[in-house]
C-alpha positions in Angstrom: -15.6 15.4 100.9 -13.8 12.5 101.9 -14.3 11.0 98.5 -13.1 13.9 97.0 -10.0 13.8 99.2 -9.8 9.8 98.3 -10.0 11.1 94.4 -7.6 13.5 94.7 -5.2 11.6 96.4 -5.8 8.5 93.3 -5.1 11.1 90.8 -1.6 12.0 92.4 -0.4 8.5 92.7 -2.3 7.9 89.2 -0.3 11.4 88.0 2.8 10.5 89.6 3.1 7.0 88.3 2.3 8.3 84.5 5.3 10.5 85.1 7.3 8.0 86.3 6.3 5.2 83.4 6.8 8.4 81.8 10.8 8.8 82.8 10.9 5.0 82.6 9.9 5.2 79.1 11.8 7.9 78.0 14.7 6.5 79.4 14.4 3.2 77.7 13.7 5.1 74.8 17.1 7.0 75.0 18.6 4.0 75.8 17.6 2.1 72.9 18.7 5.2 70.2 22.0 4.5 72.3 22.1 0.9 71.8 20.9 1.8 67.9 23.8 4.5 67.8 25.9 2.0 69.0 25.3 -0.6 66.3 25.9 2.1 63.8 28.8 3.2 65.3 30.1 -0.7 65.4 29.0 -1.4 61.7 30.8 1.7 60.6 34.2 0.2 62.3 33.5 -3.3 61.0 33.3 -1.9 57.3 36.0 0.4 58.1 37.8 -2.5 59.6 37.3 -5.1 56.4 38.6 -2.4 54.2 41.4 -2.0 55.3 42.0 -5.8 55.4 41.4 -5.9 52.1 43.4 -3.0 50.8 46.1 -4.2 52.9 45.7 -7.8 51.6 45.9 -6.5 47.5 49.3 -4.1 48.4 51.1 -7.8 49.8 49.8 -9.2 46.4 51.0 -6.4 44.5 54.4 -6.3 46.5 54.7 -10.3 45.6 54.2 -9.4 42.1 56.3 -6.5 42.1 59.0 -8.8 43.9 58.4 -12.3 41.6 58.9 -9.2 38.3 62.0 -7.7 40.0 63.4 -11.1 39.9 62.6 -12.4 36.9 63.0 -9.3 34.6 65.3 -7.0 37.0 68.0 -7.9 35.0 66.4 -6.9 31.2 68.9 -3.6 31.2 71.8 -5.7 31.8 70.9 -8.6 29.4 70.2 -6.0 26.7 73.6 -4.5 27.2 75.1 -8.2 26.9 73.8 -8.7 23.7 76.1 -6.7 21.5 79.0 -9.0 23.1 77.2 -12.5 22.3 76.8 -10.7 18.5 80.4 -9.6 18.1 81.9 -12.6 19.6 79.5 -14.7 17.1 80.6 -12.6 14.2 84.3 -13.3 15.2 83.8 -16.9 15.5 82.1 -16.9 11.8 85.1 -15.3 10.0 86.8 -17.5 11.2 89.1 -18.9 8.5 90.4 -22.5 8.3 94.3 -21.2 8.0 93.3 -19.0 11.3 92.2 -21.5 13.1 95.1 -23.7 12.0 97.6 -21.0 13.3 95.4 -19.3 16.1 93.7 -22.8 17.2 93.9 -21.6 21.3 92.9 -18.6 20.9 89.8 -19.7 18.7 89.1 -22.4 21.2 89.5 -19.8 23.8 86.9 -18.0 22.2 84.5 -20.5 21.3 84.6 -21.4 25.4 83.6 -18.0 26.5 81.2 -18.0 24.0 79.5 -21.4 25.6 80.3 -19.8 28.9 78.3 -16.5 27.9 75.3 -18.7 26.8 75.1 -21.1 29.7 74.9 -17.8 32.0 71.8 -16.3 29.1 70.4 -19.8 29.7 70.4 -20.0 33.7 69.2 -16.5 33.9 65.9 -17.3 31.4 67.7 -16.2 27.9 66.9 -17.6 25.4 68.4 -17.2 21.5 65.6 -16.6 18.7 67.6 -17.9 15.6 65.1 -17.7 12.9 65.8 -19.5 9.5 66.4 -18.5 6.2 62.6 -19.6 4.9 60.7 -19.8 7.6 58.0 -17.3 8.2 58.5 -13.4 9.5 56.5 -13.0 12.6 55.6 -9.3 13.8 55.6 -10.5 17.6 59.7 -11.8 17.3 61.0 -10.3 14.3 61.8 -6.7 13.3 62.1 -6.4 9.3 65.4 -4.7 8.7 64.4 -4.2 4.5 62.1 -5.9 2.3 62.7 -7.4 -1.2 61.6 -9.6 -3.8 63.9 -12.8 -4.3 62.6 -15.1 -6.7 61.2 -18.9 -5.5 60.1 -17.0 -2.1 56.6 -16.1 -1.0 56.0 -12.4 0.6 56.3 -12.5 4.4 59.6 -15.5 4.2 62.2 -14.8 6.1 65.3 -13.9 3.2 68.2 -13.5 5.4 68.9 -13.2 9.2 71.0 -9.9 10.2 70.7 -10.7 14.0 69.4 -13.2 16.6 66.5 -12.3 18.7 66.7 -12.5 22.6 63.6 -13.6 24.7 64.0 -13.0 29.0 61.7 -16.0 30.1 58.5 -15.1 28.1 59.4 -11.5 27.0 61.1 -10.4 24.2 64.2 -8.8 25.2 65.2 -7.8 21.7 63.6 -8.9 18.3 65.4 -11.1 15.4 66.8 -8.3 12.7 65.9 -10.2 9.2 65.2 -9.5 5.6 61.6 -10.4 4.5 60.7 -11.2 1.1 58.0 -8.9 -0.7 57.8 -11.3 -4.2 54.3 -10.6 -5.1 52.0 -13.3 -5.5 51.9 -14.3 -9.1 
């Protein structure tokens, strides 16, 4: 009977410290998921986190784009609107006669300085004048083809006569040269 006591009393300590490895084990298992939840949680932030430092990275390069175009081409509207003046005061300074300028020599030379005064400000704002030539060839990308018709001694696609200048803004164009292209079939 004492052995059975002696038994009895092993299995309780035996029973008691499988329960408690038990808890100890369950516990460390719990706390691992935790530590494991924990990780995800933290990965899911990190991610999160370099996102949003590269979303907020490509709206400042956008913005500095957006800016650099602003300044470059904000003024387009403005410069478009200008051009009728640079055209009428060129046409003014073309009829021109000798005996006017003879009489009306200040006022011509008045007008001839705005006109330079008008083209320095084109030039330090990034305008530049497109003056194609009477021969050279019409290009799609600069000019606009105001009629077409065949002149003799020309090729089709040469430039006949210039109506207008063309007007680039840095490396746009800002309007297109208006000319007359030749259509002389090839013959």
């Amino acid at each position: 009977m004492a052995e059975s006591k002696n038994e009895e009393f092993l299995d309780d300590i035996a029973t008691a410290e499988a329960e408690e490895y038990a808890e100890d084990m369950a516990e460390i298992t719990g706390e691992a998921a935790e530590v494991d939840a924990l990780r995800a949680e933290r990965d899911e932030y990190k991610d999160k986190f370099m996102r949003a430092l590269a979303d907020a990275e490509n709206v400042r390069k956008r913005g500095e784009r957006a800016r650099r175009e602003a300044e470059q081409y904000g003024g387009s509207k403005l410069a478009r609107d200008m051009l009728p003046v640079y055209d009428n005061m060129k046409r003014a300074l073309e009829a021109m006669t000798d005996e006017q300028r003879a009489v009306s020599g200040a006022l011509i030379e008045g007008i001839e300085l705005t006109m330079r005064a008008l083209l320095d400000v084109f030039g330090k704002h990034g305008i530049q004048v497109l003056s194609p030539q009477v021969g050279d060839r019409f290009d799609p990308q600069m000019h606009e083809a105001m009629f077409e018709a065949p002149v003799p001694g020309t090729r089709a696609g040469d430039i006949i006569q210039v109506s207008a200048e063309g007007f680039m803004l840095h490396d746009r164009l800002l309007r297109p040269a208006q000319v007359g292209v030749s259509s002389m079939p090839a013959g």
